[in-house]
One Martini backbone bead per residue (centre of mass of N, CA, C, O) as a GRO file, in nm:
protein
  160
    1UNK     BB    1  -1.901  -2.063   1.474
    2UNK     BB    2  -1.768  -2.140   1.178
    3UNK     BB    3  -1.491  -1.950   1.018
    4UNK     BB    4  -1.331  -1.729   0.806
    5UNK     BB    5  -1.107  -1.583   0.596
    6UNK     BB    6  -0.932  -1.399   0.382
    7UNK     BB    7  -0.778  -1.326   0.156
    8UNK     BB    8  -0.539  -1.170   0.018
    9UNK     BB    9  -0.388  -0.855   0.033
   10UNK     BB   10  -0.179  -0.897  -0.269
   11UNK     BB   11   0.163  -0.822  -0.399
   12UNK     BB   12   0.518  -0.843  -0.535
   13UNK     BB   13   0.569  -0.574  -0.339
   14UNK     BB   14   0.531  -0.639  -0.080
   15UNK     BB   15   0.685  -0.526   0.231
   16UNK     BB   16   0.435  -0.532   0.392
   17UNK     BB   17   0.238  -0.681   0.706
   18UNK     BB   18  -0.084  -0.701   0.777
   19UNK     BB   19  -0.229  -0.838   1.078
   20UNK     BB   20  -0.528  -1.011   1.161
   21UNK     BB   21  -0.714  -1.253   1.303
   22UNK     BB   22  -1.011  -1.162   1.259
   23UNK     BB   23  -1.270  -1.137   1.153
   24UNK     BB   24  -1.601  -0.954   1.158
   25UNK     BB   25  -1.920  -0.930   1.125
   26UNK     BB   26  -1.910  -0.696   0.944
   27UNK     BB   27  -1.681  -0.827   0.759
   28UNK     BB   28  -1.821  -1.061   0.668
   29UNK     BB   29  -2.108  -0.919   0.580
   30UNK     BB   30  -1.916  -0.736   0.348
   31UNK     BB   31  -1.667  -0.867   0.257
   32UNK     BB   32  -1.410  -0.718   0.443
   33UNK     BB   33  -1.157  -0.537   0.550
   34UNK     BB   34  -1.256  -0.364   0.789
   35UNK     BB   35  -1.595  -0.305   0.798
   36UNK     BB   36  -1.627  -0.155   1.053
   37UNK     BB   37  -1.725   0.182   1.088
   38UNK     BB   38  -1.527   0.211   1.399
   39UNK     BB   39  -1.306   0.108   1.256
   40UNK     BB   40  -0.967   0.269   1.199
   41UNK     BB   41  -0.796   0.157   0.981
   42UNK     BB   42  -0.839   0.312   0.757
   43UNK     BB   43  -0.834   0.619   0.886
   44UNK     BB   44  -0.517   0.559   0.952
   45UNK     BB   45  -0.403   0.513   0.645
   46UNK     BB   46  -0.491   0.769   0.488
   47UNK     BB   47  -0.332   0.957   0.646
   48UNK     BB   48  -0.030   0.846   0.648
   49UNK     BB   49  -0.075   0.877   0.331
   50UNK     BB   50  -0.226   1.151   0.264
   51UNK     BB   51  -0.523   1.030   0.158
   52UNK     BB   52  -0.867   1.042   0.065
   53UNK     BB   53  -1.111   0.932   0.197
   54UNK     BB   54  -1.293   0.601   0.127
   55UNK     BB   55  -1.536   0.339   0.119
   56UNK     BB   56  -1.425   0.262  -0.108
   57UNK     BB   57  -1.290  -0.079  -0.157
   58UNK     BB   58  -1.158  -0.032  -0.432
   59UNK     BB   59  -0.993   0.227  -0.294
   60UNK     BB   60  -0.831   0.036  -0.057
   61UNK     BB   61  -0.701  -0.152  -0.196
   62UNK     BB   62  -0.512   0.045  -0.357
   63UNK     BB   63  -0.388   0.132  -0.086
   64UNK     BB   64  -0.205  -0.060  -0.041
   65UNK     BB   65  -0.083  -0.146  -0.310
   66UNK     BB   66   0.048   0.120  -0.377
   67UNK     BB   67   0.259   0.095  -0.084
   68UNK     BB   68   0.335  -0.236  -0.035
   69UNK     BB   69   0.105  -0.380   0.093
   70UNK     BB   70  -0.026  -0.668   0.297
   71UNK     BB   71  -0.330  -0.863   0.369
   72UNK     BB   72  -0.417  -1.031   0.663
   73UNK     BB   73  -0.422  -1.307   0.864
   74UNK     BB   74  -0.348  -1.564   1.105
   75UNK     BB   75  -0.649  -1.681   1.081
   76UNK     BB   76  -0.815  -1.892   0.873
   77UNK     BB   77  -0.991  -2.062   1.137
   78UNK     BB   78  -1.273  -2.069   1.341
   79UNK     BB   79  -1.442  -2.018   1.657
   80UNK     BB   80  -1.711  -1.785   1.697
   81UNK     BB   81  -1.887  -1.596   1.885
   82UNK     BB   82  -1.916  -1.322   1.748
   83UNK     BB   83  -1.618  -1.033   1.784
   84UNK     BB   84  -1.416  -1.158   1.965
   85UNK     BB   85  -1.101  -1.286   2.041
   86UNK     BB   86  -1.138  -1.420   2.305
   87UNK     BB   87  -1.374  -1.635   2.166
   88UNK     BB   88  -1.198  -1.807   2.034
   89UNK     BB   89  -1.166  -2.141   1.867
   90UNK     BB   90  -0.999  -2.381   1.708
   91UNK     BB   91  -0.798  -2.293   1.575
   92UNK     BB   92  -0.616  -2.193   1.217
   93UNK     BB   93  -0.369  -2.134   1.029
   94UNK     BB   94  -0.209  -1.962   0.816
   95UNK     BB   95   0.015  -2.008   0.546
   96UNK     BB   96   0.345  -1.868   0.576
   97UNK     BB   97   0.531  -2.007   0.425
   98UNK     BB   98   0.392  -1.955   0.118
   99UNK     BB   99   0.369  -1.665   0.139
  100UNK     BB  100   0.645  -1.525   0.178
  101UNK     BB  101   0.767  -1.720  -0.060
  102UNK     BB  102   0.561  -1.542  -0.243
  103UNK     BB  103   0.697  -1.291  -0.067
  104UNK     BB  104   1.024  -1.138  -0.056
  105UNK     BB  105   0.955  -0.821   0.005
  106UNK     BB  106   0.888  -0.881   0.265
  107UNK     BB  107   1.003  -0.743   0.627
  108UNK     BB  108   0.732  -0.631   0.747
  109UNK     BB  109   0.522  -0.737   1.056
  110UNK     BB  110   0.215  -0.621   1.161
  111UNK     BB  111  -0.016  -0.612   1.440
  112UNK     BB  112  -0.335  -0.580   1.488
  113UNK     BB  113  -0.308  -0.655   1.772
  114UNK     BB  114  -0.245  -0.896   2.012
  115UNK     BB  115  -0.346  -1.143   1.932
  116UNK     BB  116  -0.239  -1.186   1.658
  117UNK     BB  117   0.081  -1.180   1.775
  118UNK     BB  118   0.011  -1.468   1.980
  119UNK     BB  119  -0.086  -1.653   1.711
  120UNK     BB  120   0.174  -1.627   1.546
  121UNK     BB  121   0.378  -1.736   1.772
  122UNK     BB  122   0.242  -2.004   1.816
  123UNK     BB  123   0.253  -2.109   1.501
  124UNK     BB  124   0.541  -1.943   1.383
  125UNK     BB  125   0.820  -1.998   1.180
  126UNK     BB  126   1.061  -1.850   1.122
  127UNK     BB  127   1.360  -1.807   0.873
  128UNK     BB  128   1.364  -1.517   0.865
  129UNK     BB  129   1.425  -1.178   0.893
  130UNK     BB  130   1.214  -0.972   1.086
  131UNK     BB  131   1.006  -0.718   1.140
  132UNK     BB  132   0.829  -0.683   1.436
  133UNK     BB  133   0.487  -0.561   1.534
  134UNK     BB  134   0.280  -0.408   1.764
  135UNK     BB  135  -0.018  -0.258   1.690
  136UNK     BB  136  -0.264  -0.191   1.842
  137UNK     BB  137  -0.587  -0.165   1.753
  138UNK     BB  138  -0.874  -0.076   1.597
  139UNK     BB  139  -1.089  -0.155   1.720
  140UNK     BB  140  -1.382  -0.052   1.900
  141UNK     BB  141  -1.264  -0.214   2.169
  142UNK     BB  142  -1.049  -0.016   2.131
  143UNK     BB  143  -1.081   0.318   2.270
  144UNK     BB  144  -0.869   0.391   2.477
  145UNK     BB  145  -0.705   0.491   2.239
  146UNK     BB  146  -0.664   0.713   2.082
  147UNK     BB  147  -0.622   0.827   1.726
  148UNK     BB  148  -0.355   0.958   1.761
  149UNK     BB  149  -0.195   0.753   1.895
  150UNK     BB  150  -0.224   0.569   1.661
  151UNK     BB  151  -0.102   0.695   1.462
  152UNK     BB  152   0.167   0.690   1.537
  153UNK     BB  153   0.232   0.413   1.560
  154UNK     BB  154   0.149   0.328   1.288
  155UNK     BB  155   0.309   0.491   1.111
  156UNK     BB  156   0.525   0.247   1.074
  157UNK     BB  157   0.461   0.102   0.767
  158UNK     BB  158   0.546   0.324   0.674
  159UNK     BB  159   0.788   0.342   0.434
  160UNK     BB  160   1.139   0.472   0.402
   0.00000   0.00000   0.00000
């Protein structure tokens, strides 16, 4: 089946860029980033800032543009049965030449997990110097690192 990503969630002051590589059926079918109930990306950002959990997606998105913070995908879209990123096909980049230029403030680029980080190396060429870093994955399909330890991880987002 082909998917497609979602636009970004970002305004002209992201310092950070977080990258996962595609949503998955349960973020499909809410049209949300990070929508399966399992996946950890909200409560480890609420954690990081230190402000009070919520499910509501209009106060998750508040929460990343007051950090600035922009969240976006590396793949535009593929084809792919399920949400494992293992499944990908055909996969298609998202233009990340105009996004950049249109975000001059953005330093910092984070991958949600190992997959994210290898389809940006494959396909995006910076011209600038960024620090990118590949963090966990939030995915219920890697439970395998405690919450802490990744929270730990994580916690590099937060600018300082």
């Amino acid at each position: 089946m082909k998917i497609h990503s979602f636009p970004s969630i970002s305004n002209q002051e992201a310092k950070v860029l977080i990258l996962g590589t595609m949503p998955g059926i349960a973020s499909l079918t809410l049209n949300q980033y990070y929508g399966h109930p399992r996946n950890a990306f909200w409560k480890l950002l609420f954690s990081i800032f230190e402000e009070p959990y919520s499910t509501d997606y209009e106060i998750r998105k508040k929460l990343v543009l007051n950090h600035n913070i922009a969240l976006w995908d590396v793949l535009q879209n593929c084809v792919r049965e399920g949400s494992l990123d293992s499944a990908i096909e055909q996969e298609i980049p998202n233009d990340f030449t105009d996004f950049l230029a249109t975000h001059p403030k953005i330093v910092k680029i984070f991958f949600n997990g190992q997959k994210a980080a290898q389809y940006f190396k494959k396909y995006v060429q910076l011209a600038n110097h960024y620090q990118l870093m590949t963090l966990p994955s939030t995915s219920p399909a890697n439970a395998g690192i405690p919450f802490e330890e990744k929270l730990h991880v994580w916690g590099n987002v937060a600018m300082k």
